[in-house]
C-alpha positions in Angstrom: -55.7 -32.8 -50.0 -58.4 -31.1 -51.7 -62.3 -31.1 -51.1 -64.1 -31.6 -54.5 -67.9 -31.3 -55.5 -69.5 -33.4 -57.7 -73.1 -33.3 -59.1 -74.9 -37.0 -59.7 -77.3 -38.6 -61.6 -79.0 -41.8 -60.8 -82.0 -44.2 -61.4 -83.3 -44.9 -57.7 -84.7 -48.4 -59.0 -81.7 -50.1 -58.2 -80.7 -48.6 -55.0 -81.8 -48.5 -51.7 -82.1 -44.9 -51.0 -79.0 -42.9 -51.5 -77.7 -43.0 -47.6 -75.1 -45.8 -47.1 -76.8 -49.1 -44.9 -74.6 -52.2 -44.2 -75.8 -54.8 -46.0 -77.9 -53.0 -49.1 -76.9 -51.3 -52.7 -76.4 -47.1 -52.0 -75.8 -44.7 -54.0 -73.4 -42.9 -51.2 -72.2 -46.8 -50.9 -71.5 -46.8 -54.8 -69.3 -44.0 -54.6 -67.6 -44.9 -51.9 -66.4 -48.0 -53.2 -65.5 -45.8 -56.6 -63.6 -43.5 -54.3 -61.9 -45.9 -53.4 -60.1 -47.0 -56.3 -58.7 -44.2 -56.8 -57.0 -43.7 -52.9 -59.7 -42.1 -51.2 -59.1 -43.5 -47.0 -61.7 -40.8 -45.3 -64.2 -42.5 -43.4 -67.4 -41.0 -45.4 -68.6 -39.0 -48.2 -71.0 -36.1 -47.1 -74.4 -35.7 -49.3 -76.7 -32.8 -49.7 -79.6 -35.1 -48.7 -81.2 -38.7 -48.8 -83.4 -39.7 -51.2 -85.7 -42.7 -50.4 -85.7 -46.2 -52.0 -86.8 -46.2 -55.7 -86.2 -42.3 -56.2 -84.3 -40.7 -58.8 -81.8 -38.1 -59.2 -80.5 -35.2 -61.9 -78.7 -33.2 -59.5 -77.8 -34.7 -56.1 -75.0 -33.0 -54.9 -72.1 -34.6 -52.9 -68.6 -33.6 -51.6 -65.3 -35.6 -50.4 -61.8 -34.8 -49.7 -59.2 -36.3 -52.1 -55.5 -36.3 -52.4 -55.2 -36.1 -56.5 -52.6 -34.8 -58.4 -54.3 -34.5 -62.4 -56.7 -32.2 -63.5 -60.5 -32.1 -62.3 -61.9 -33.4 -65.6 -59.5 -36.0 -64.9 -60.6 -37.0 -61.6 -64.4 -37.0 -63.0 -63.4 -39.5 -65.6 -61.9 -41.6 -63.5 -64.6 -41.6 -61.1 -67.2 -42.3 -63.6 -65.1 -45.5 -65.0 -65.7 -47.1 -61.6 -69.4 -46.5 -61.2 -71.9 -48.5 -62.1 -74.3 -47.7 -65.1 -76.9 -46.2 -63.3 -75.1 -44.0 -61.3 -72.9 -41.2 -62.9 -70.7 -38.2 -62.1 -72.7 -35.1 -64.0 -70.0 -32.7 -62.7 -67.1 -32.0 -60.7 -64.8 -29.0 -59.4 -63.3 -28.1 -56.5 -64.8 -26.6 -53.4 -63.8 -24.5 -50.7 -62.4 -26.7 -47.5 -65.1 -25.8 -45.2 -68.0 -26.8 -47.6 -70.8 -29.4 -46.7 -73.6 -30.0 -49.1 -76.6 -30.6 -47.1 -75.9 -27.8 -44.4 -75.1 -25.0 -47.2 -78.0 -25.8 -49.0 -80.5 -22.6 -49.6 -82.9 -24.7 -51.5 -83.9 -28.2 -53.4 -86.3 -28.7 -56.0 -87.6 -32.1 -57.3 -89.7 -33.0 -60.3 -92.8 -35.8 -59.9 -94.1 -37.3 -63.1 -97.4 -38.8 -63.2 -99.8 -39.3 -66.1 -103.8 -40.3 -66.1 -104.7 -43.3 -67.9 -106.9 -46.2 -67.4 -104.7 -48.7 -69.1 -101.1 -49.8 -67.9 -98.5 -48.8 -70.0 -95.4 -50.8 -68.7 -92.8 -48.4 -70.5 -93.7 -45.0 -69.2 -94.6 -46.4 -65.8 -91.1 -47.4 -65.0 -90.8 -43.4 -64.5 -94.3 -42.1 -64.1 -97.1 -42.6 -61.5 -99.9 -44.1 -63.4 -103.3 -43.2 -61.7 -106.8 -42.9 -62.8 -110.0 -41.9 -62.9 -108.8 -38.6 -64.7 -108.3 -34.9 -63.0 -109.8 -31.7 -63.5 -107.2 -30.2 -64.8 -108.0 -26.5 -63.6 -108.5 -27.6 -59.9 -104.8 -29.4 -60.5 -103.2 -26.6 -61.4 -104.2 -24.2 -59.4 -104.2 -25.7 -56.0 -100.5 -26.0 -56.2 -100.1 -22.5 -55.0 -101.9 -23.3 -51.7 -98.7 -24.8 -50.6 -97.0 -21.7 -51.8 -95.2 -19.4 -48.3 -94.1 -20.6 -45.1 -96.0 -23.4 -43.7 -96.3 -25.5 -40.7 -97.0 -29.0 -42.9 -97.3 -31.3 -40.1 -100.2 -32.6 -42.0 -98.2 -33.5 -44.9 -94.8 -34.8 -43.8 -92.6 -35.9 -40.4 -89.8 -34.6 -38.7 -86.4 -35.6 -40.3 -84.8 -35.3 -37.2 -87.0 -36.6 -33.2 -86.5 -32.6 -32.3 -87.2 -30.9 -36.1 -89.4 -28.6 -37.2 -92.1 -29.2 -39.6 -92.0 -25.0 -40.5 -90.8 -25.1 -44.6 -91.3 -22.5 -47.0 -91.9 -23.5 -50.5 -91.3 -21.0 -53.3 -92.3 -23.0 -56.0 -95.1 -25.0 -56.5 -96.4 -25.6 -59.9 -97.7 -28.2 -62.4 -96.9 -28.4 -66.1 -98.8 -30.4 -68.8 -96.5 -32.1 -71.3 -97.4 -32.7 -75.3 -97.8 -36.1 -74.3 -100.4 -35.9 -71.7 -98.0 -36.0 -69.3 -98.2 -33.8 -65.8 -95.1 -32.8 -63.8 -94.9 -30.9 -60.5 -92.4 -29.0 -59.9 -91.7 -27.5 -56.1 -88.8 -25.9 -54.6 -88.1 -25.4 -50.9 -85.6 -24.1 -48.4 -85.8 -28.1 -46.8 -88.3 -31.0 -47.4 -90.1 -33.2 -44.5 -89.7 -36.8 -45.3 -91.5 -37.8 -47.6 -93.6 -34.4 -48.5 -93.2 -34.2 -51.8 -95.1 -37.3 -52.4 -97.5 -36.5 -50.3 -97.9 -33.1 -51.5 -98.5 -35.2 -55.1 -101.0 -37.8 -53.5 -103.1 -35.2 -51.8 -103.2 -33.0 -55.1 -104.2 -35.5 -57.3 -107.0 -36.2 -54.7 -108.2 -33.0 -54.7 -108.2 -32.9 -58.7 -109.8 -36.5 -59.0 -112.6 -34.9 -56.7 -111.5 -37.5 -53.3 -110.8 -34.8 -51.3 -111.5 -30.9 -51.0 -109.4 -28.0 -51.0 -111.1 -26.3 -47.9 -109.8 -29.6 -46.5 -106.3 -29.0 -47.5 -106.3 -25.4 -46.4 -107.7 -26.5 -43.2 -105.2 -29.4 -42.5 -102.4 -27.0 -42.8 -103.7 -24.3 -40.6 -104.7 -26.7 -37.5 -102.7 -29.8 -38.4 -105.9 -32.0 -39.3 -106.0 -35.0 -41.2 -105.4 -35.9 -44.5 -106.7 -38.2 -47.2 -104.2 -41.3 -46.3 -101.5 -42.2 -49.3 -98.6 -42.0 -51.0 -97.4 -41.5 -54.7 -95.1 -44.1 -55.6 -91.0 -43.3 -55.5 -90.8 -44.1 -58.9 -92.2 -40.8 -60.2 -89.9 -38.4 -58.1 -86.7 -36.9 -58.9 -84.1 -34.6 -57.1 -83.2 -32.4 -59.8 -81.5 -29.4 -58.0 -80.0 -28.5 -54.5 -78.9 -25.0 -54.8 -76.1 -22.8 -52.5 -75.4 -18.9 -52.4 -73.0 -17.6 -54.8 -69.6 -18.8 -53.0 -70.3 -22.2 -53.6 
């Protein structure tokens, strides 16, 4: 019996959230049931993290024990034949027994696509928040680094757990224009509230669109204040990398 590591991919549209629920389509449920073909009997699979309904992945990270007697490339083959296509096996190796993807975790960093249009344009929004009118594109890129640091963001996100703290520190926090007209926000953290990160996106796009000031962002996070309510849509956000010290 060997524990294994394995890197996935997957388009959130057809699943609901990556955490395994009775009676709706996972992707921890997916790989299960791939496991399972190949003689995996544990009882689950551990994951690095959950991602909600709708949201996508580059780098989710998961682990399982196996009894398998060919070759790692092997095993991620075999894997990959039993998944569906929207879910897929990016990598695999072997990990040290005692390894556990979420709680080894130093850091995650997702990727939220959004563009500024006022036209639909059904292709690119399958992937991309489409909102309007457009930003001031100064004031969106340089309020990012607000967030930047060790904050309380009780303003921006809940508890993942009924006794958690809502103390994260960000070390990344930046957006990118695209040739295409297309903005992504990058931000990297040593743990994510639910649902920040799309908050963090909502409330910066206010702020850019001229909705809501930054004095008002700055103040929410120092004495827990309101927020402009919203949400960007799942759609535009991916997990793209969970990262762990230099053993794993």
């Amino acid at each position: 019996m060997a524990r294994y590591q394995v890197i996935l991919a997957y388009d959130g549209a057809g699943f609901t959230g990556s955490q395994r629920q009775a009676n709706s389509r996972t992707v921890q449920g997916e790989l299960e049931r791939a496991l399972c073909h190949l003689g995996w009997s544990d009882r689950v699979v551990l994951m690095a993290g959950r991602t909600d309904t709708g949201v996508h992945a580059t780098g989710q990270v998961a682990a399982f024990d196996l009894e398998w007697t060919h070759s790692a490339e092997k095993l991620l083959w075999a894997l990959n034949k039993h998944l569906p296509s929207d879910l897929v096996v990016r990598r695999l190796f072997p990990a040290s027994a005692d390894f556990h993807p979420r709680f080894d975790a130093i850091s995650r960093e997702y990727r939220y696509r959004v563009f500024f249009e006022p036209i639909r344009d059904p292709l690119r929004e399958k992937y991309l928040w489409r909102t309007w009118p457009a930003v001031d594109e100064d004031a969106l890129k340089q309020n990012a680094s607000i967030f930047l640091g060790k904050h309380d963001f009780a303003a921006i996100g809940s508890r993942t757990t009924p006794k958690g703290t809502t103390v994260r520190t960000v070390t990344k926090a930046e957006w990118k224009k695209m040739p295409d007209g297309e903005w992504q926000f990058e931000v990297r953290a040593d743990a994510f509230l639910y649902r920040m990160v799309r908050r963090l996106v909502f409330v910066q796009v206010a702020v850019a669109q001229g909705r809501c000031s930054v004095e008002k962002v700055q103040q929410a996070l120092l004495k827990h204040e309101e927020l402009l309510a919203g949400l960007a849509p799942a759609h535009g956000l991916t997990l793209v990398e969970v990262t762990y010290g230099s053993h794993d």
